[in-house]
N, C-alpha and C positions, 0 to 999 in steps of 0.2 A: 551573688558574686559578680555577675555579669553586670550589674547595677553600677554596683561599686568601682569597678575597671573600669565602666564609661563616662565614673563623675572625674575618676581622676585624669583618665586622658582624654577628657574634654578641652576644648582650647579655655574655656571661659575661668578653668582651675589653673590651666596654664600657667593664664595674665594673671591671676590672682597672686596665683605662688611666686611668678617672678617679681611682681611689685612688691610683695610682702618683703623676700629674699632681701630686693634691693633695699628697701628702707632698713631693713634688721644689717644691713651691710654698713648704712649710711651711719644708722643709730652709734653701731660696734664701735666702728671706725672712732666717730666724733668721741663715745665716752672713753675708748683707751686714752686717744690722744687728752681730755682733758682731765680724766684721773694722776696720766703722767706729768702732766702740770701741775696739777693739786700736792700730789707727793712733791717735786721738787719742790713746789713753792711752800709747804707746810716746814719740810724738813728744814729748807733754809732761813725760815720765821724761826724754829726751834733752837737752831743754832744758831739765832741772833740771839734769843732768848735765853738761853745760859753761859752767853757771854759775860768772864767775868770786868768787872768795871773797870776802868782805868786807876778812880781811887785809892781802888781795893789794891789792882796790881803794882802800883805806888810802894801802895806800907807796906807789900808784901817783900817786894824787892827793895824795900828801906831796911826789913828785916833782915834776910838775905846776905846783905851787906855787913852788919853786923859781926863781931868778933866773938861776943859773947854771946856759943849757939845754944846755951841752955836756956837764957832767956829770953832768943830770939825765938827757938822753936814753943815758947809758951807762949807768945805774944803769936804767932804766927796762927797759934790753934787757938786763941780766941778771936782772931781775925775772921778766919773760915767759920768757925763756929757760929759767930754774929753773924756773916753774911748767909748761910746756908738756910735762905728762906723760902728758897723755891722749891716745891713739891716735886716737882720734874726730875730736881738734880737727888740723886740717891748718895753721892760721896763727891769731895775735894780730895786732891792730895799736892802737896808741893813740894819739887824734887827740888836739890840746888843743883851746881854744875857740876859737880862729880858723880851727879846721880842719883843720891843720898835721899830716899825718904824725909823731909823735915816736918810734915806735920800731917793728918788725915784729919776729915771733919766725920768719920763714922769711926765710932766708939770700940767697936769690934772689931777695927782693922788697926787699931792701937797697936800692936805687936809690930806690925809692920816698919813704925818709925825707925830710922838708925839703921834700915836695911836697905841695897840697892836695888832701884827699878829695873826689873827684865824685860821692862817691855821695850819692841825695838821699836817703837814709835814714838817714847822719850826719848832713848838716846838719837832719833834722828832728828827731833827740834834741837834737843842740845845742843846739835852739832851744825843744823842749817838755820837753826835763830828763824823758823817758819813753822806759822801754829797749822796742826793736823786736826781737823775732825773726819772721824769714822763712824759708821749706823755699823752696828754687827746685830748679828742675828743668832749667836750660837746658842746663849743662855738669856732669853727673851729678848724683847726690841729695844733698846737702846743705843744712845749716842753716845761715844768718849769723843772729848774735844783738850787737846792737850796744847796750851799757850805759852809761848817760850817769855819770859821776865829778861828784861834790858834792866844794865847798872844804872841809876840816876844821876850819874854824872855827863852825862850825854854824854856818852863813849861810844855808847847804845852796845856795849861788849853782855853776851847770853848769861846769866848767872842763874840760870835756874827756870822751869816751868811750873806752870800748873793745869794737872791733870781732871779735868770734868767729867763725871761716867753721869749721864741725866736718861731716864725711861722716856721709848718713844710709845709707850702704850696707848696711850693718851692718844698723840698723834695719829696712828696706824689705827686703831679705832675710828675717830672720826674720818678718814680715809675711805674705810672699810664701811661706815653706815652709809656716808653717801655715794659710794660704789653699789650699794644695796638698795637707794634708794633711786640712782640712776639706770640701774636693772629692773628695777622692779617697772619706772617710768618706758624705759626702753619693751617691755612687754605691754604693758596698756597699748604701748602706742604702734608696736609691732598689730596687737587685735585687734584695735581702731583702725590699723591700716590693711588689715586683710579686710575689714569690713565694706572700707572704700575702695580696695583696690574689685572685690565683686560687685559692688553695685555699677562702678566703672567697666568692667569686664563686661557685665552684662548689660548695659548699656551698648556696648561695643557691636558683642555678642548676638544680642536679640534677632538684630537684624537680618546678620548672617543667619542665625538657625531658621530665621523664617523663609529666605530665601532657600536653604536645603530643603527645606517640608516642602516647599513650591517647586523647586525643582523635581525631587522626588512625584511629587503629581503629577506634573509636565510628563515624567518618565514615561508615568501609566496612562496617560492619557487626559487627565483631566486636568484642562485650561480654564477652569470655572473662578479658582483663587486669585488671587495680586497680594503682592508683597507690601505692608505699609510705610510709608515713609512719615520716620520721625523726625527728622532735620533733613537743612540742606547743608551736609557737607558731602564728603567723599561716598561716604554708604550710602545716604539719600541719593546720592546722585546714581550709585550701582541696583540700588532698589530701581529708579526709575528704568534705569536703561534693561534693568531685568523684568521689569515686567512690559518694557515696549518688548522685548525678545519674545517674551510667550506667547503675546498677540501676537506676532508674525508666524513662530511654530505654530500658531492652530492654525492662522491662515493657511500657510503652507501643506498643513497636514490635510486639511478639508479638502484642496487642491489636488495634492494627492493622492488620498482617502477614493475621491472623484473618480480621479483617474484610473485609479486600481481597479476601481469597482465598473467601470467602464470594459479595462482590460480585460478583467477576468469575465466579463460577462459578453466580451467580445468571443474570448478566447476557448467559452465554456458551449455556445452556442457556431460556432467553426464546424464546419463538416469536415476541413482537413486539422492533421496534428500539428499541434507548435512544440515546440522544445527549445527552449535558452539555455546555454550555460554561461560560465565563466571563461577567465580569458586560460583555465588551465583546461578547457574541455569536459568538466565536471556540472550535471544539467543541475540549475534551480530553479525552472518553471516549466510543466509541464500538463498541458491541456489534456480532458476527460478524454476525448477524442482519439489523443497519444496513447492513451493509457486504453482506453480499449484495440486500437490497432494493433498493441505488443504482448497485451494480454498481461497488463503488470497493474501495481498497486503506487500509487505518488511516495510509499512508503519507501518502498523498494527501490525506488529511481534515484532520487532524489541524494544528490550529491556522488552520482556513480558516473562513469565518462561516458560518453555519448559513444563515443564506438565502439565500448565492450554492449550498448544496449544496440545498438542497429546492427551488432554482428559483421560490422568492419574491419576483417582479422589484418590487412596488407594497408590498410589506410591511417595513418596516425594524424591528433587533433592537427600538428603545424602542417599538413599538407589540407586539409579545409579550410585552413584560416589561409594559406596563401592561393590557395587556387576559385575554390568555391562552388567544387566542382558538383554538377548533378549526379546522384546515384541514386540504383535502384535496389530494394531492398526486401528481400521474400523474408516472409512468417512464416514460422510453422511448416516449413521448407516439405515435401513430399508426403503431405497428410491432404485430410478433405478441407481442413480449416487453414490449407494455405493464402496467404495475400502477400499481395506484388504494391509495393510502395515507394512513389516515386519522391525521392530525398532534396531538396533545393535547399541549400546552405546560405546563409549571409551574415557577413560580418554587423557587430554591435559596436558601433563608432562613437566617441565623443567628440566634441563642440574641435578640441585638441587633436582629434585623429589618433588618440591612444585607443586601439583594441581592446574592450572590456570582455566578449564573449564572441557567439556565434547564437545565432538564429535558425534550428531547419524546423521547413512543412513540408510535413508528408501529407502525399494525395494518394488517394487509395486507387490505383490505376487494374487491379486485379479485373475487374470487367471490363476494362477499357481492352487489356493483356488475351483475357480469355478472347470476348468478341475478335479480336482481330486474329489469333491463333485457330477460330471456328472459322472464320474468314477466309483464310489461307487455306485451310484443310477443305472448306468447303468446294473454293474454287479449284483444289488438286482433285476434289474427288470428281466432284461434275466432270472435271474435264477428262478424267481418268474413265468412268462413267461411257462417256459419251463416245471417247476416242476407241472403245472396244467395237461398237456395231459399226462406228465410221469406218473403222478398220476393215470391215466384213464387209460393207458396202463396195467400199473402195475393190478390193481383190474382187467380189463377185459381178460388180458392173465394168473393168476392166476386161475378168475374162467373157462377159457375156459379149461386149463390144470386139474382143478379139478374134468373134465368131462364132462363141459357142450358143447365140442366139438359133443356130441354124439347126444345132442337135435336139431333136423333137425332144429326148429321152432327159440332157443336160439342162435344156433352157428354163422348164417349168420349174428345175427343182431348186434353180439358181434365183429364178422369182421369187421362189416361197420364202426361201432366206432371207432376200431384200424385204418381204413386206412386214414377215415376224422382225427383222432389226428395226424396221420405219415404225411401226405398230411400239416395241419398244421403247424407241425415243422419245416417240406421240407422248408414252405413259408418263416417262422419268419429266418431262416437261411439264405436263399436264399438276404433277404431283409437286413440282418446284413453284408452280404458281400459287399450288392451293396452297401450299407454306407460308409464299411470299405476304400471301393475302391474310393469312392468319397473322403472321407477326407482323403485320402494317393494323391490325385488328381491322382488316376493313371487309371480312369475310361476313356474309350475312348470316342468321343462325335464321332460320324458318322450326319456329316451335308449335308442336304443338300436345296434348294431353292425348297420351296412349296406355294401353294396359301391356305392363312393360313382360309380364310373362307371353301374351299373344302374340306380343311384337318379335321376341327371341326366339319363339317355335317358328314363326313366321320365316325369319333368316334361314333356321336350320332345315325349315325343312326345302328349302332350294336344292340344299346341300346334299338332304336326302333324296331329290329329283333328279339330282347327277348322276348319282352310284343306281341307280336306277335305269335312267337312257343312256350312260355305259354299257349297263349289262347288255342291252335290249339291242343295240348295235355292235352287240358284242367286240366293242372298242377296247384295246390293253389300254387300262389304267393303272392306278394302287387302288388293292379292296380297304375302305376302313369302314367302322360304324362308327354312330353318335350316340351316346348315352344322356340321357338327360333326367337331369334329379332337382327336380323345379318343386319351388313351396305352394302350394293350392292357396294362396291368401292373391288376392287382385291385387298388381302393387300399379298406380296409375302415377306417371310422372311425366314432368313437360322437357322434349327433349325435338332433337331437329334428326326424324328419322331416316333421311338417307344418308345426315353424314357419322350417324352414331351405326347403322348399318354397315356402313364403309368400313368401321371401326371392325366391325364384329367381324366382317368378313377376310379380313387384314389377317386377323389371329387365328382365325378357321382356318385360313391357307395353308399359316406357313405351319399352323399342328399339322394339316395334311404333308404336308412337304414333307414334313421333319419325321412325320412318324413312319413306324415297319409299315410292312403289307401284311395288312390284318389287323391292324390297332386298332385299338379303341378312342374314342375320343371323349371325355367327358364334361359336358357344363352341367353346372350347378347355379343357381337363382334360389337365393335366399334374401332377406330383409333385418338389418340390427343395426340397432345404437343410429336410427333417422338415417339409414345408409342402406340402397338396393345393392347389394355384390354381388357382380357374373363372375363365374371365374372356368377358364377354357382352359382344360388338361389333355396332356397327349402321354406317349406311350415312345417317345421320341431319341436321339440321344443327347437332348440335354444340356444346359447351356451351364459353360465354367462361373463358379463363383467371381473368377476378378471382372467377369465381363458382365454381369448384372448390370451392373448401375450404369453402361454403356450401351444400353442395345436399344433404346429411346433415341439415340445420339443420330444424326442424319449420313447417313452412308454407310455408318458404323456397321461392319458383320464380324461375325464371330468368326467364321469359317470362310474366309471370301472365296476361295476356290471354287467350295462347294455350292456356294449358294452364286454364285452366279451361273453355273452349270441348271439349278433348279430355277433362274431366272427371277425377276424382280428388281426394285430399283434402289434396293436397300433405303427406302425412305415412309414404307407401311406403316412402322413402329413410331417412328418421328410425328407423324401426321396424325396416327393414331391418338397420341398422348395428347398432340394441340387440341383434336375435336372432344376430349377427355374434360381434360382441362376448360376449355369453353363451355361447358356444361356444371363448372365448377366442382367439379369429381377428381378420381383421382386414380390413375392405371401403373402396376408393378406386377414383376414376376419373380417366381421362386422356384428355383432349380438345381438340379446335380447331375452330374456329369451322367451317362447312362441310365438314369433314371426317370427322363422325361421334363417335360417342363408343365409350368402354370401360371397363365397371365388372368390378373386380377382386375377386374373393372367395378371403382364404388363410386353411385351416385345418391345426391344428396336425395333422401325422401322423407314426404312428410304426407302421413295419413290423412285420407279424405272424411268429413266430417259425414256424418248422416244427412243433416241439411245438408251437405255440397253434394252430394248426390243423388237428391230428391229435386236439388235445381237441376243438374243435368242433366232430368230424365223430363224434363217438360220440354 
């Protein structure tokens, strides 16, 4: 079906059907008009042809004249009689001027003689001495031709007609064959002309439909075709200039093509996001980069306004496009996967200065943002830090200078304060440096291969030499013990032991700090999964869930009140993690509120082979 709709509203059926049309229009035309010729001109040959003679009309109206009508009307009916030799004429009849029947040349219309004509077409020659022919059609085809008889006395006074009835069968026949003969000619020539009107059409045609098949390839892509040219007229000359067009589209495509691939491989290796859109604010190009920054899919973007995605509730597109203005723009606002992105807007101009879009890159400024917020806090805390014992200096070398140097009992004790705050400072400074030098990485690591169970009894038992020359000077301290639940396997690993010492000693403290009097303290030394884990537990109260993932952080305390009362420089944990980490390990704790705490220390290990220890014992 679809077939058959596309033959006929094809153009090439079109052209066909209208030429056809026209000539079947031209054909029409020409045989009405000359069938209407052929009738008038047959009919009026016809009714020359049963004109009667003048001879004839002579003796008739010699008869006529006559006084004696009995043997005029016998002479007069072998007049007609004689003459009625044409086939065509089926009866005569001759009226005189009263109207009177005088004679018929058909045998069966004998009765009729002696009786008056009704027809009103005699009595109007009668009366205007003007001969009538009529074709009637009622009882088959035929002509009456009724001819008015002048006296012979050249009076030219009307005395009577004669009436002709002749068949136009004959006639109207041959009319009728070659009307059938000019119809029949009129379809030959109608099919001979659809014939040429398609080979014409498609001659026309060709062209064009090769030119759609090429365009149609053009569409998809493929410039490989050319249209042929089969003359030089108008089409040839569209052929040509359509196939210069192609070559240019592919040029220009290649060009393009280039270009795109250029873009997007510009756009796709960008460390910051691009986003275009339109001149209504709607993005249609957006870089891998963008799409990881927003945490979205090209899918999902893609044709959506740029301020409903950057979360611009107060900014609408016409104020970017008139201002251009920079903004910044948080993800994931108050979670761990937040990011701070800095927005730079520019307008998409043509050659014309018509506005087509907007252009933003975002730069991922989130550690530019943090850095500088650890910066700030850093330098409040230092300062904060440091302004507390300046403070204590300040009041107790003012009042030592206001005299109280001179009180035996006041002076010592006002010293001892100044050396514990100086002593203080010394540390918090001492311990700013080793940071500094670790994040400059320019800290040296002195390593060397220890037996990392020897090494940890080693630390602890300092710790147990304290609680010890405590007692022994019977000095108040906190009583605790150390517990310790170490794996009997050798674990040897290369490590820089006084600053992984520092480490240990760090988290010793502040379990002693933190814990009762009487606590227990417990480490553990165990080996899994290529990983030495020490892990230091107290009996303590305990650090809040939200401050976990803070207490690495540099000045960061849980408790500042209290923990500066137990002294330190809130920077143990900080330093701890750097010497942690340089050792390429990794140190966390797990805690609850009233239930103590436990800091984790794993380092990478990898067991010593038998040969490696058979070398290092030579």
């Amino acid at each position: 079906m679809k077939k058959v709709r596309k033959v006929f509203t094809s153009i090439n059926f079109k052209i066909a059907m209208i030429f056809m049309l026209l000539l079947l229009a031209t054909i029409e035309i020409v045989g009405a008009y000359f069938t209407r010729q052929l009738e008038q001109t047959s009919i009026q040959s016809f009714e020359t042809s049963i004109q009667i003679p003048n001879t004839i009309s002579n003796q008739i109206s010699a008869q006529l004249s006559r006084s004696n009508i009995h043997k005029a009307n016998q002479q007069l009916n072998r007049i007609i009689s004689n003459y009625n030799n044409n086939d065509a004429i089926s009866s005569i009849s001759i009226i005189d001027s009263k109207g009177v029947i005088r004679a018929v040349s058909n045998l069966n219309d004998q009765n009729r003689v002696g009786q008056r004509a009704t027809n009103a077409d005699v009595k109007e020659v009668l009366s205007s001495g003007k001969q009538v022919s009529k074709v009637i059609n009622d009882d088959g085809n035929y002509m009456m031709q009724i001819t008015p008889l002048t006296a012979s006395n050249g009076t030219n006074t009307t005395i009577g007609a004669i009436s002709v009835r002749a068949s136009m069968q004959g006639v109207f026949n041959t009319i009728r064959n070659v009307s059938l003969v000019f119809l029949t000619a009129s379809l030959v020539a109608a099919f001979l002309g659809a014939i040429v009107a398609l080979i014409i059409s498609r001659a026309i045609t060709r062209p064009i439909e090769e030119m759609r098949k090429q365009a149609l390839r053009v569409s998809d892509g493929d410039y490989s075709g050319h249209v042929k040219v089969y003359a030089d007229d108008e089409l040839g000359q569209l052929a040509r200039a359509f196939n210069t067009l192609s070559v240019r589209i592919e040029r220009t495509q290649e060009v393009s093509d280039s270009e795109r691939r250029r873009l997007d491989n510009v756009l796709t290796h960008m460390t910051d996001g691009v986003i275009a859109t339109d001149r209504h604010g709607n993005i249609t190009i957006i870089n891998e980069t963008a799409l990881d920054f927003l945490g979205k899919t090209e899918k999902e973007v893609i044709g959506e306004p740029i301020t409903k995605l950057l979360g611009l509730k107060d900014v609408t597109i016409q104020d970017l496009m008139s201002s251009q203005q920079e903004l910044m723009v948080t993800v994931n606002e108050n979670t761990r996967d937040e990011m701070i992105l800095h927005a730079n807007f520019s307008l998409i101009q043509r050659v014309t200065g018509f506005v087509s879009g907007l252009v933003c890159v975002l730069h991922d400024i989130t550690e530019q943002q943090k850095n500088e917020r650890e910066q700030q806090q850093f330098v409040s805390n230092v300062s904060h830090e440091l302004r507390t014992p300046l403070t204590s200096l300040r009041a107790y070398v003012e009042a030592l200078n206001d005299g109280a140097w001179k009180d035996p009992n006041v002076a010592p004790q006002f010293l001892g304060v100044i050396q514990d705050e100086t002593q203080r400072m010394i540390r918090m400074i001492n311990d700013l440096l080793s940071l500094s030098r670790m994040d400059r990485g320019v800290a040296k690591m002195d390593l060397e291969w220890v037996n990392f169970n020897d090494f940890v009894s080693h630390v602890l038992n300092r710790f147990d030499m304290m609680i010890k020359t405590d007692e022994k000077n019977k000095k108040q301290s906190k009583k605790y013990s150390i517990k310790r639940e170490f794996s009997g396997q050798d674990l040897w690993v290369e490590i820089d032991t006084d600053k992984m010492m520092q480490v240990i000693d760090n988290i010793m403290n502040n379990a002693i700090k933190y814990s009762p009097d009487g606590g227990v303290i417990t480490v553990r030394l165990l080996q899994a999964n290529k990983h030495i884990i020490l892990s230091i537990s107290d009996q303590g109260l305990g650090i809040p869930r939200k401050d976990l993932t803070k207490i690495f952080d540099r000045f960061y305390r849980v408790d500042k009140a209290r923990s500066r009362k137990q002294g330190g420089t809130g920077l143990g944990l900080a330093i701890s993690k750097e010497i942690v980490e340089a050792h390429h390990g990794r140190i966390w704790a797990d805690s609850a509120e009233g239930e103590g705490s436990t800091f984790y220390i794993s380092i990478p290990y990898e067991p010593m082979t038998e040969e490696g220890d058979s070398w290092d014992e030579v």
